[in-house]
N, C-alpha and C positions, 0 to 999 in steps of 0.2 A: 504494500500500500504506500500509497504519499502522505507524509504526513506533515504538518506546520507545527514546531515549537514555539508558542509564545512566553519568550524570557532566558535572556544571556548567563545567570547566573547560573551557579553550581548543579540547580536541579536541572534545569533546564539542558543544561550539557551533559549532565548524567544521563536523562530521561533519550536524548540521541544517540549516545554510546551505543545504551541497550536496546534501544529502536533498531538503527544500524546494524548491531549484533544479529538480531534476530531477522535482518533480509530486506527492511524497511530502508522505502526512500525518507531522507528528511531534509525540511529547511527550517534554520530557527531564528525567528525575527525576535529581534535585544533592540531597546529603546538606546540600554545602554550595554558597551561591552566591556571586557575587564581591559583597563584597571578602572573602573567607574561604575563596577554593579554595588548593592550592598553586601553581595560573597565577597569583595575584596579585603571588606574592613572587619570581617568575621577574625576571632583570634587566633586560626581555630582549633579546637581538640574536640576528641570525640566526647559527648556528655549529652542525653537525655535532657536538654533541660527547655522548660517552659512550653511542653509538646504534649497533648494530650489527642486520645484518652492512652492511659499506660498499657494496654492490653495490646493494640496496634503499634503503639510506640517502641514497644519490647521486643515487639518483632522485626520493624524495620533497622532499629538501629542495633539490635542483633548481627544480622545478615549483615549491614555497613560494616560493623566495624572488622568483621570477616575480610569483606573486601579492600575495607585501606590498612588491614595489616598486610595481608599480600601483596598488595603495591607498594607498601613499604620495602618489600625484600626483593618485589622480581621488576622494579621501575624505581630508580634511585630518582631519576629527573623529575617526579609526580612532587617531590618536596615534602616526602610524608615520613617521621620519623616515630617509632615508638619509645615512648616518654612517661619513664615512672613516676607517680607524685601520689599525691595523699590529698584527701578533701577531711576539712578538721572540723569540730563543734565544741559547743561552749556546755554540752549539755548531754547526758545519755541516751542514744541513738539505735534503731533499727539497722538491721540492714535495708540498702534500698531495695527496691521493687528490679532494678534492671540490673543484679548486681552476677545475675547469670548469665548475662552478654559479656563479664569478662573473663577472661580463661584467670588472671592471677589473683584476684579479689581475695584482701584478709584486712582483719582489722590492723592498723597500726599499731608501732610496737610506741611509747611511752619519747622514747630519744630519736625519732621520727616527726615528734608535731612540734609546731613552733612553741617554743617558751608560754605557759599559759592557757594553755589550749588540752581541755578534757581529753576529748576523744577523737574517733576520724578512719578512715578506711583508706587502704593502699591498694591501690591498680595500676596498671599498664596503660596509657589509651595512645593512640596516633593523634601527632598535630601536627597539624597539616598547614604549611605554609602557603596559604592564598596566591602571592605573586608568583611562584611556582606551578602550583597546583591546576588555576583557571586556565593557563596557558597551555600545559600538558592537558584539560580536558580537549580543550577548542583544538588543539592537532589531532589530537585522538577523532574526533568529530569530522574533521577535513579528510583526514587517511581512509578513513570507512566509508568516503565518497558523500557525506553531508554536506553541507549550502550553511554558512553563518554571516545572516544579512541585519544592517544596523536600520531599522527601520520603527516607528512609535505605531503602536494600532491602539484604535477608540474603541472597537467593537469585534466583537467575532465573527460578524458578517465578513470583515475584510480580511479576514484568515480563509472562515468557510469559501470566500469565492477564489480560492486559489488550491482547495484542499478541501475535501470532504471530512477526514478524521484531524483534529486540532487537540494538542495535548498543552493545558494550560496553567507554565510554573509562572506566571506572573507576581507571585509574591505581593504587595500591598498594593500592586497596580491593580490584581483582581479586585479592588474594590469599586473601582470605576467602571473595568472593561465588561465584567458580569454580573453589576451590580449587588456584588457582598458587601453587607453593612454590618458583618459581623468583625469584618478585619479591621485591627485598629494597629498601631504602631509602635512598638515597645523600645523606645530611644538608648542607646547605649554610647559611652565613651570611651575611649582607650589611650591609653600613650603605649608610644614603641620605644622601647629604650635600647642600646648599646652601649657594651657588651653585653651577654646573659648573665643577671647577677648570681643565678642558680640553676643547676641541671638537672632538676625536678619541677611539677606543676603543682600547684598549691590552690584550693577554692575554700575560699574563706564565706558564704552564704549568708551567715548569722550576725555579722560586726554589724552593732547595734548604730552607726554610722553612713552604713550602707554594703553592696557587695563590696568583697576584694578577691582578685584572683591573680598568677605568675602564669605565663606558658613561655617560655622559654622555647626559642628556635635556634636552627644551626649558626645563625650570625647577633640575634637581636632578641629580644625579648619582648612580648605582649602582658603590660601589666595593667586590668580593668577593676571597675570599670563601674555601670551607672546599670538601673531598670527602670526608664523610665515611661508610665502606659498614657498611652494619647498626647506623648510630647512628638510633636515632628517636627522641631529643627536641627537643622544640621549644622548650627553653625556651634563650635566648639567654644565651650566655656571655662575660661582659666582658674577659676575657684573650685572646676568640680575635678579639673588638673592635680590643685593642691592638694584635694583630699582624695585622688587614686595614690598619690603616692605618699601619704601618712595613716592610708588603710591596709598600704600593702605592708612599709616600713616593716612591724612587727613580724612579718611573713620572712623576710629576708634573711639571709646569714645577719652576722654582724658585722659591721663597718664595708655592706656591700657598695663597690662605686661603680654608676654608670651615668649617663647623659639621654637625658629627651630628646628623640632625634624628630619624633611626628605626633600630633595629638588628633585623631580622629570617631568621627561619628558616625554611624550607624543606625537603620532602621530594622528592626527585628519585625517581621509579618504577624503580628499575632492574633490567635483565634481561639474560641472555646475547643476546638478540634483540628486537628490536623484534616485535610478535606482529600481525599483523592479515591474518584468516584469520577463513572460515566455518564453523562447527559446525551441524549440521543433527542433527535428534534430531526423528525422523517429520516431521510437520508443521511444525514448531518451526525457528526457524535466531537463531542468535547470531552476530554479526558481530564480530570482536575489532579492536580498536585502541586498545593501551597498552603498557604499556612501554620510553617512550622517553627513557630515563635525563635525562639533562641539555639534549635538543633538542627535548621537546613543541612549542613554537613554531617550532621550526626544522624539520619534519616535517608540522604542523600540515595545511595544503592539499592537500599529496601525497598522505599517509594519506588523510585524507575523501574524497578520488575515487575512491582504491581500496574504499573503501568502497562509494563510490555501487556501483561498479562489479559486488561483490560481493554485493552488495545484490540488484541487476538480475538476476544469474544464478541467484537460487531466488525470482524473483518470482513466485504462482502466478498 
């Protein structure tokens, strides 16, 4: 079949991979492309977060994180590195719900969490360096004989008349183009520092201040960052600067030195539900996958095969 991606970012490139893979024509129309999607400014590691409902959730980001540890080992140029750390608490804790997507999960040992800090769990996860990573999708995409066209759509009309099956990761644009009023904008901040001040990842949840988190990359470090719902600007604020990095301080070794090299923003897609589902209209079918709050990469692979999958079942 032919089929139209609407949306440049991560799903949207994943979602062609697997189209591709499976024998499908595609073309994927991006308003914007990397380096200017909001996959760019993602931190990212793999982490279930702000993605609902967990039953669906469990499974797609299962199956991911499957697939970007293998790219981790057999595609070094994808920029995906597996990265031990710890997520800490102030307070005695369950395990979580997703804690069988990780092969190494165990609680932390006591001289593992930061100074002050209860409790907390250790795993494995892949982070996955963005400027790397988009680029390695969008070739992957081109090699497989895809079409990646910089084009803005209002409507699915101007998909459908180009393509009968349209699979649509438009992310917070779905709120305009298929008119979802459920999708609202979950604003985040980050500074990138240089050097790594640590070779572990740290998620701090609970600092009564706000989030803090470390991911640490092969040259730089992502230290975040903000949750902010129905905030959409993008323009970066030097006061919430000051306090990413006096939330994170306490996370840090001691006396770690690096430098602010980028302060960036972020629009997270959020929704009561993750959505990816077939809409069929006569001859016409839309394929949905968006709305994955804060884990678009952490989803990323699951999603696309359910895709494919959905795909398959109104192929004519």
């Amino acid at each position: 079949m032919f089929i139209v991606i609407l949306g440049g970012g991560v799903s949207g490139l994943t979602c062609g991979i697997r189209l591709l893979e499976a024998g499908h024509s595609v073309e994927v129309w991006a308003r914007e492309l990397s380096p200017h999607t909001t996959s760019d400014v993602a931190a990212a590691v793999w982490y279930p977060y702000r993605a609902w409902p967990q039953e669906r959730v469990n499974v797609w980001a299962k199956r991911t994180y499957e697939v970007l540890e293998s790219l981790s080992r057999e595609r070094p140029e994808a920029g995906i590195r597996m990265i031990p750390g710890v997520e800490v608490f102030r307070r005695p804790v369950e395990d979580p719900w997703w804690r069988d997507s990780v092969p190494d999960f165990r609680r932390a040992r006591p001289e593992e969490l930061p100074p002050g800090l209860l409790e907390g769990y250790y795993f494995s996860a892949p982070v996955i360096e963005m400027p790397r990573y988009l680029p390695f999708l969008m070739a992957r995409v081109r090699e497989l004989g895809g079409r990646i066209i910089q084009r803005e759509v209002r409507s699915l009309e101007e998909a459908w008349a180009r393509a009968p099956v349209v699979v649509n990761c438009m992310g917070l644009g779905a709120r305009e183009v298929v008119g979802d009023e459920s999708l609202f904008p979950i604003r985040g901040e980050v500074l990138r520092v240089t050097p790594p001040p640590t070779n572990r990842f740290i998620f701090d949840d609970e600092c009564e201040q706000g989030i803090a988190y470390v991911i640490p990359r092969s040259e730089d470090c992502i230290l975040g960052g903000t949750v902010e719902e129905g905030n959409a600007s993008l323009v970066p604020d030097a006061a919430v600067a000051r306090g990413i990095l006096e939330r994170n301080a306490p996370l840090l070794p001691p006396g770690a030195v690096f430098r602010v090299v980028e302060h960036k923003v972020g629009l997270r897609p959020g929704r009561p539900s993750v959505r990816v589902e077939a809409e069929v209209s006569g001859e016409r079918v839309v394929v949905h996958d968006y709305g994955h709050g804060g884990a678009g990469v952490t989803l990323s692979w699951g999603c696309a095969e359910e895709v494919v999958t959905r795909v398959a079942a109104h192929a004519r």
